[in-house]
C-alpha positions as CSV (number, residue, x, y, z in Angstrom):
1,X,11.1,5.5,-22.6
2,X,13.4,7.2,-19.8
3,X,12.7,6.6,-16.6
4,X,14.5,9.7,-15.2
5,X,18.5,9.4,-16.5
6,X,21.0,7.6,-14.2
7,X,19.8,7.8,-10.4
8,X,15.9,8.7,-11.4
9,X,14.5,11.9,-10.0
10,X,15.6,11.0,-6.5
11,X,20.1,11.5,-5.8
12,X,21.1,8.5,-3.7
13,X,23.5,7.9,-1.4
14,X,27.0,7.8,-3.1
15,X,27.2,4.4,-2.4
16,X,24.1,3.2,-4.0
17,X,25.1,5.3,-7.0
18,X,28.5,4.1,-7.3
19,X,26.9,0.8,-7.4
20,X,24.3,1.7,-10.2
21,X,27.5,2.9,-12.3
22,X,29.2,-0.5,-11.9
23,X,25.9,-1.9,-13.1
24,X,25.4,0.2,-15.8
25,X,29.3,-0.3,-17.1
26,X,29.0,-4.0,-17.1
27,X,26.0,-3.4,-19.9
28,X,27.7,-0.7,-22.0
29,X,28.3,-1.4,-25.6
30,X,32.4,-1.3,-25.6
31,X,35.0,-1.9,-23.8
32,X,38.2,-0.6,-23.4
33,X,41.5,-3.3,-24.2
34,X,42.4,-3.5,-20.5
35,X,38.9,-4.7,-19.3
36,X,39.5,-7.2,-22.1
37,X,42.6,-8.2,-21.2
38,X,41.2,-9.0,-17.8
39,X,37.9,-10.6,-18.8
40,X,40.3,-13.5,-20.7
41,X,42.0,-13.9,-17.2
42,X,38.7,-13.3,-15.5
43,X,37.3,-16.6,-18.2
44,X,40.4,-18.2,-17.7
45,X,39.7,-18.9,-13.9
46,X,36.6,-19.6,-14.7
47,X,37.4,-22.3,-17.2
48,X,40.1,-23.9,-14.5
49,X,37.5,-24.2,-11.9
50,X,34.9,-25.6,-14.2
51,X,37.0,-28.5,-14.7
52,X,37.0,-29.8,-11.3
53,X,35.5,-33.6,-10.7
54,X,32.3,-33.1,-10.0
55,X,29.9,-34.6,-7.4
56,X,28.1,-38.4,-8.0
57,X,24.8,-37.3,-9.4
58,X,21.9,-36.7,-6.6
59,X,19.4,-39.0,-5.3
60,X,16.6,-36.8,-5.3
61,X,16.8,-35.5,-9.5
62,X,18.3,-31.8,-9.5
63,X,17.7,-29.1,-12.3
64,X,20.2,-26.7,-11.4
65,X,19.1,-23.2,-13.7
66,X,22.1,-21.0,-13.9
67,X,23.5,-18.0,-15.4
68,X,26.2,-16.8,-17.1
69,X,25.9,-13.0,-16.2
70,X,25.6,-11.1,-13.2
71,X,22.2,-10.3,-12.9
72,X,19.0,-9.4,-14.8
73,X,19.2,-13.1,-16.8
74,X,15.7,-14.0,-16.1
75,X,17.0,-17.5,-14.3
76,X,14.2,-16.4,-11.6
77,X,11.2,-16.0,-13.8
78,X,12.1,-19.7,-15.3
79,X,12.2,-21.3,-11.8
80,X,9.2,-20.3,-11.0
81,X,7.7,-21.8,-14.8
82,X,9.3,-24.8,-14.1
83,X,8.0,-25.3,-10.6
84,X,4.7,-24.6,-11.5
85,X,4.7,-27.3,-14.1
86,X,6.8,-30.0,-12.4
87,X,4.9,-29.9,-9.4
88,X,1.6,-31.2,-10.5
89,X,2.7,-34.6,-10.0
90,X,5.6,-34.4,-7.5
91,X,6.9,-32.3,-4.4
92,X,9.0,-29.4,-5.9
93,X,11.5,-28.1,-3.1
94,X,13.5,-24.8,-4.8
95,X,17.2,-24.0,-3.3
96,X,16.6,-20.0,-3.5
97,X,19.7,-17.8,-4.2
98,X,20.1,-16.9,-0.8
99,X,22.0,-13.5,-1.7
100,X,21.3,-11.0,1.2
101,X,18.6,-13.3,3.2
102,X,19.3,-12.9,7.0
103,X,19.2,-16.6,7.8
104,X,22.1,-18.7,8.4
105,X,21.0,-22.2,7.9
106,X,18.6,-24.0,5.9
107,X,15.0,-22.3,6.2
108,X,11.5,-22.9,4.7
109,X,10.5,-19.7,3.0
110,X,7.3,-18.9,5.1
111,X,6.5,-15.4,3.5
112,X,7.6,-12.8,1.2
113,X,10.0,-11.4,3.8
114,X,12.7,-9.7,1.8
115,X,14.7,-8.6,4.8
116,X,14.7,-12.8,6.0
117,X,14.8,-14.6,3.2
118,X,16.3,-12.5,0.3
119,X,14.2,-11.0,-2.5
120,X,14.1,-13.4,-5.2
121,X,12.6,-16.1,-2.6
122,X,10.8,-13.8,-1.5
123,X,9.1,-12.7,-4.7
124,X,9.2,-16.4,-5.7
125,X,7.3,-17.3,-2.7
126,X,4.4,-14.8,-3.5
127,X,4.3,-15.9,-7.0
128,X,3.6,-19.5,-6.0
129,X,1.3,-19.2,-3.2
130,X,-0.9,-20.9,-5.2
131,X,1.0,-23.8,-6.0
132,X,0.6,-26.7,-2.5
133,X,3.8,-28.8,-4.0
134,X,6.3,-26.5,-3.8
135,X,8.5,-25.6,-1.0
136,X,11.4,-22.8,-1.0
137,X,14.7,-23.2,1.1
138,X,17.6,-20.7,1.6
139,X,19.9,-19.7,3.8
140,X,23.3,-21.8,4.8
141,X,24.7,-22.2,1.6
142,X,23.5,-23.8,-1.9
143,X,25.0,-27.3,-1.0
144,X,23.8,-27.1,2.9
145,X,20.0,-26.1,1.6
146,X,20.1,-28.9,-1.3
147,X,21.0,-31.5,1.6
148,X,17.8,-30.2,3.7
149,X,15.8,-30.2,0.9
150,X,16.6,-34.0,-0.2
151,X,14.6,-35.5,2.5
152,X,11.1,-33.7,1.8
153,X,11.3,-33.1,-2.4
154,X,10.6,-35.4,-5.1
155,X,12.6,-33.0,-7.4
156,X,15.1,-30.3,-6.9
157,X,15.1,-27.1,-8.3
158,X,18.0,-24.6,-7.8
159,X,18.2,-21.2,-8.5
160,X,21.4,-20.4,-9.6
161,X,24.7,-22.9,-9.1
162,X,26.0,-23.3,-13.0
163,X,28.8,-22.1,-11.7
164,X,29.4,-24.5,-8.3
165,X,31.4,-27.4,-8.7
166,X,30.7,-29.2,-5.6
167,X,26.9,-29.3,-6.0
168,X,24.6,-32.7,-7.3
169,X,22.7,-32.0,-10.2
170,X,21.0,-33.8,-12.7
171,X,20.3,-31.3,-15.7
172,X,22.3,-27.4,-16.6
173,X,19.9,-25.7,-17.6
174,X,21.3,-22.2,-18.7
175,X,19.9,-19.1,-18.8
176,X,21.0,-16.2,-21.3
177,X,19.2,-12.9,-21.8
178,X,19.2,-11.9,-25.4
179,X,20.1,-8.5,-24.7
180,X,23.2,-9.1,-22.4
181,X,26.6,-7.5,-23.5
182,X,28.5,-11.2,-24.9
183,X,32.1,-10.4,-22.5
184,X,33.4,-11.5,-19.8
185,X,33.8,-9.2,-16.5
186,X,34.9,-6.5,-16.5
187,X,34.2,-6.2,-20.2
188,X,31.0,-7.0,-20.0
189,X,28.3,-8.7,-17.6
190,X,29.6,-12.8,-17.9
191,X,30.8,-14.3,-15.3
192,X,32.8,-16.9,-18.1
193,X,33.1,-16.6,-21.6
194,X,29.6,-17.9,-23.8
195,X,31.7,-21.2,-24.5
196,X,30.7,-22.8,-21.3
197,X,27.1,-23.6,-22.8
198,X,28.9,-26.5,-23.8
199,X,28.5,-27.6,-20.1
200,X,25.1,-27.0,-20.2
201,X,22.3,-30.0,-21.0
202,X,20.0,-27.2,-22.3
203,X,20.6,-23.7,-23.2
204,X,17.4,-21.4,-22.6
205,X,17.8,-17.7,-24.7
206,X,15.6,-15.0,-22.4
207,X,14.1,-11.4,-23.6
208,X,13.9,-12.2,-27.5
209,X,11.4,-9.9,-28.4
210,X,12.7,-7.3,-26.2
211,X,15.1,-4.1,-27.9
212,X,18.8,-5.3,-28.3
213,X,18.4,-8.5,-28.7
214,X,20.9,-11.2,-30.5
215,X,21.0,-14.8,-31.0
216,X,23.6,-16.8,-29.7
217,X,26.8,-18.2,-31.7
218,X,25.4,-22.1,-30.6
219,X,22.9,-23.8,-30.3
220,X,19.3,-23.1,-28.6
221,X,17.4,-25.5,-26.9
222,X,14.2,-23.2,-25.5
223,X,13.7,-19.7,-26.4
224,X,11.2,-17.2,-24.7
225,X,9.5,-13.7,-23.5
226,X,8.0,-12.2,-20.9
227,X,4.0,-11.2,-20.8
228,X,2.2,-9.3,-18.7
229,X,0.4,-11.7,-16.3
230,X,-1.8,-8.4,-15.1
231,X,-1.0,-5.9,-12.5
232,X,-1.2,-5.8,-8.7
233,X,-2.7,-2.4,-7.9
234,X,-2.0,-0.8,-4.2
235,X,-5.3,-2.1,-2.6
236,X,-4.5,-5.7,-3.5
237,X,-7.0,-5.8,-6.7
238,X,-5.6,-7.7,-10.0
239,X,-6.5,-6.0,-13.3
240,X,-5.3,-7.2,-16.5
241,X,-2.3,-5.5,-18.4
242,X,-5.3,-2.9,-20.4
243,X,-5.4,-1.1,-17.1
244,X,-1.7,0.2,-18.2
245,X,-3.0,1.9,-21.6
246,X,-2.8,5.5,-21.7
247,X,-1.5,6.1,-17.8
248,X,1.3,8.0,-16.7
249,X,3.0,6.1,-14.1
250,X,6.6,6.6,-12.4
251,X,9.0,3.6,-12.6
252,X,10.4,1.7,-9.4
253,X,12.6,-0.6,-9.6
254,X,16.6,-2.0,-8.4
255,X,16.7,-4.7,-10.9
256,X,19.7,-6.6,-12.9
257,X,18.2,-5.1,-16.1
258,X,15.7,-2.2,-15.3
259,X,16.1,-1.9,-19.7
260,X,13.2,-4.8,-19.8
261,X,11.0,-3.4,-17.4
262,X,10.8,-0.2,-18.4
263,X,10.5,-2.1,-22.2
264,X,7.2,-3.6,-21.0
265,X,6.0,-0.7,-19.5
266,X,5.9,1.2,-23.2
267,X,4.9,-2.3,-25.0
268,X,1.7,-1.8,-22.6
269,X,1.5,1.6,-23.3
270,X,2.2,3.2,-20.5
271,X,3.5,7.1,-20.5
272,X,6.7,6.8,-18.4
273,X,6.9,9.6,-16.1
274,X,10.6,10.2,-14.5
275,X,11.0,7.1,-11.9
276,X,13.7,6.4,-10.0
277,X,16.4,3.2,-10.7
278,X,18.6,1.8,-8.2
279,X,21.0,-1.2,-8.6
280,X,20.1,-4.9,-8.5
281,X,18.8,-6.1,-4.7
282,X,18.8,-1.9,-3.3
283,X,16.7,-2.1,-0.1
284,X,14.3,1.2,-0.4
285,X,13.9,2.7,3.0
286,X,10.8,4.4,4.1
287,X,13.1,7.7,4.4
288,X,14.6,7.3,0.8
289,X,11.4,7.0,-0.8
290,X,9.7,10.0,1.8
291,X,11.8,11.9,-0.4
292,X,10.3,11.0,-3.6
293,X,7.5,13.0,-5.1
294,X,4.1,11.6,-5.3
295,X,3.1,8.9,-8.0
296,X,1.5,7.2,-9.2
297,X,4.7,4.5,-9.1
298,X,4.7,1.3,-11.1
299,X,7.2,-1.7,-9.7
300,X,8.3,-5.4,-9.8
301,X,7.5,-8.1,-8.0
302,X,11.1,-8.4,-6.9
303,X,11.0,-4.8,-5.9
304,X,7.1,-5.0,-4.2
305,X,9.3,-7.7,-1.7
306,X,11.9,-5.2,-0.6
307,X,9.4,-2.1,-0.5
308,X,8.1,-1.1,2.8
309,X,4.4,-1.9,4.0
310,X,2.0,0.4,2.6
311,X,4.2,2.2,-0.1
312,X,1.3,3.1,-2.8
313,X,2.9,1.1,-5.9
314,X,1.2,-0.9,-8.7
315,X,3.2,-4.1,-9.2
316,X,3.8,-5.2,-13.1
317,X,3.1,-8.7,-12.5
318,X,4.7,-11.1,-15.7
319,X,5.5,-14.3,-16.7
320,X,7.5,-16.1,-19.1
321,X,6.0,-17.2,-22.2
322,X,8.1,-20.4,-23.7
323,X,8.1,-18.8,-27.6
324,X,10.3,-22.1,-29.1
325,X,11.6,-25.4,-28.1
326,X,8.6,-26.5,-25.3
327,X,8.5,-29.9,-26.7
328,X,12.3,-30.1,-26.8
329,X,12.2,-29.4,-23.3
330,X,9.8,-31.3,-22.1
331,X,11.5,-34.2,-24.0
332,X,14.4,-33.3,-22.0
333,X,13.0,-33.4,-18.3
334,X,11.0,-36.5,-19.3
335,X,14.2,-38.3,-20.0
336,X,16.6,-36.7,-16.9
337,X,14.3,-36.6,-14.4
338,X,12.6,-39.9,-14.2
């Protein structure tokens, strides 16, 4: 299942390698007792900060769905299930992550523009094109784009902020991939140790059925995979995930966890060619991938956002499938929310 060793079958920069390495050391299976030693301070900060007053709760209700680790979680994938659901009966505006979009105060998302509005919104935007209810702001700041997005929402969705202090909500919801190393930075991928869950009002467990992966110490609430909604070919056509069978495609991707993808790649039963990896959020430029040999190359809908116009790639297109705890949850936003 390799898609091509560290780097794929294209060298990068040195700058976008050293950042795959950092990646890839966050994820490894040990660490050494300095990087421990530091994660405790690392969770100790964390811990301080996390005890600041918070903010009076919201006017407009506010699921904020956060993260422990840094990257690859699958907070994104849930934002867009919830939306989907909440907003057949309400306006849905979602506070985007805002990492890397080039505006710098509170902006509708208007298109998957990558470049504008950061990939996540971008790819969350494509996603739910279909959806009338839901808007998308970044840009400005969590707090600044939850303000903007009070006067035209019925219900607030955030995309990351388990970790801000100083913004409203009205339900945690936390988000923690199965597969995910259990330490704190630099140890490990956690931004704080697993014991903040206690924070959380519901704790959702990501990837189960993938390679890997472990329950937690606590409790559940929700648990959950990923299927394969069907897949975006180059010309725009959607097949379903039997077009996959039997092909040899070339992975594409600068995701938190590349691991999963290339795990529902083989569960589809694809023969994975060498591809080339890049770290979460790399921008491909139409030079980089001139470089690359010809495909056919399989990608994200993350990555399909930051990929140039008219780069010939299939895009894997999934969704989360809630596996345990749907009525639990429901339960939950019934009661918060009203």
């Amino acid at each position: 299942m390799s898609a091509g060793g560290e780097g794929g079958i294209d060298r990068p920069d040195p700058r976008a390698r050293l950042r795959r390495r950092v990646q890839g050391w966050l994820h490894r299976g040990h660490a050494d007792p300095i990087s421990r030693a530091l994660g405790a301070g690392v969770g100790w900060v964390a811990r301080r900060r996390a005890r600041r007053p918070r903010p009076p709760a919201p006017t407009v209700p506010t699921i904020v769905v956060g993260g422990l680790s840094v990257g690859g979680a699958g907070r994104t994938p849930v934002v867009e299930w919830l939306a989907r659901r909440l907003a057949a009966d309400r306006r849905v505006v979602i506070v985007g992550h805002g990492y890397r979009a080039g505006v710098e105060r509170p902006t509708i998302v208007d298109g998957p523009d990558a470049a504008r509005f950061g990939d996540e919104a971008a790819a969350l935007f494509a996603a739910l094109g279909d959806v009338p209810r839901v808007r998308i702001v970044v840009g400005g700041g969590r707090g600044a784009c939850h303000r903007a997005a009070a006067s035209r929402a019925d219900l607030i969705v955030v995309d990351d902020g388990f970790q801000d202090p100083d913004l409203p909500r009205t339900l945690d919801l936390v988000v923690v991939d199965a597969t995910a190393g259990r330490r704190v930075m630099p140890a490990g991928p956690l931004r704080e140790p697993l014991s903040a869950l206690s924070r959380a009002d519901a704790v959702w467990l990501s990837k189960i059925d993938e390679p890997g992966a472990r329950p937690l110490p606590g409790p559940v609430d929700v648990t959950s995979r990923y299927v394969v909604r069907g897949v975006r070919l180059s010309d725009g056509r959607l097949v379903d995930a039997g077009w996959l069978a039997g092909r040899a495609l070339r992975p594409l991707c600068a995701i938190g966890r590349p691991a999963s993808f290339l795990h529902r790649l083989d569960a589809c039963g694809v023969r994975i060619l060498p591809g080339c990896v890049r770290a979460d959020h790399h921008r491909f430029t139409t030079a980089e991938l001139a470089r690359l040999p010809d495909g056919p190359w399989v990608t994200t809908a993350k990555d399909r956002a930051r990929l140039p116009p008219g780069f010939p790639a299939a895009v894997l297109e999934v969704e989360v499938e809630v596996v345990s705890g749907g009525s639990r949850l429901a339960a939950l936003l019934s009661r918060g929310l009203r």
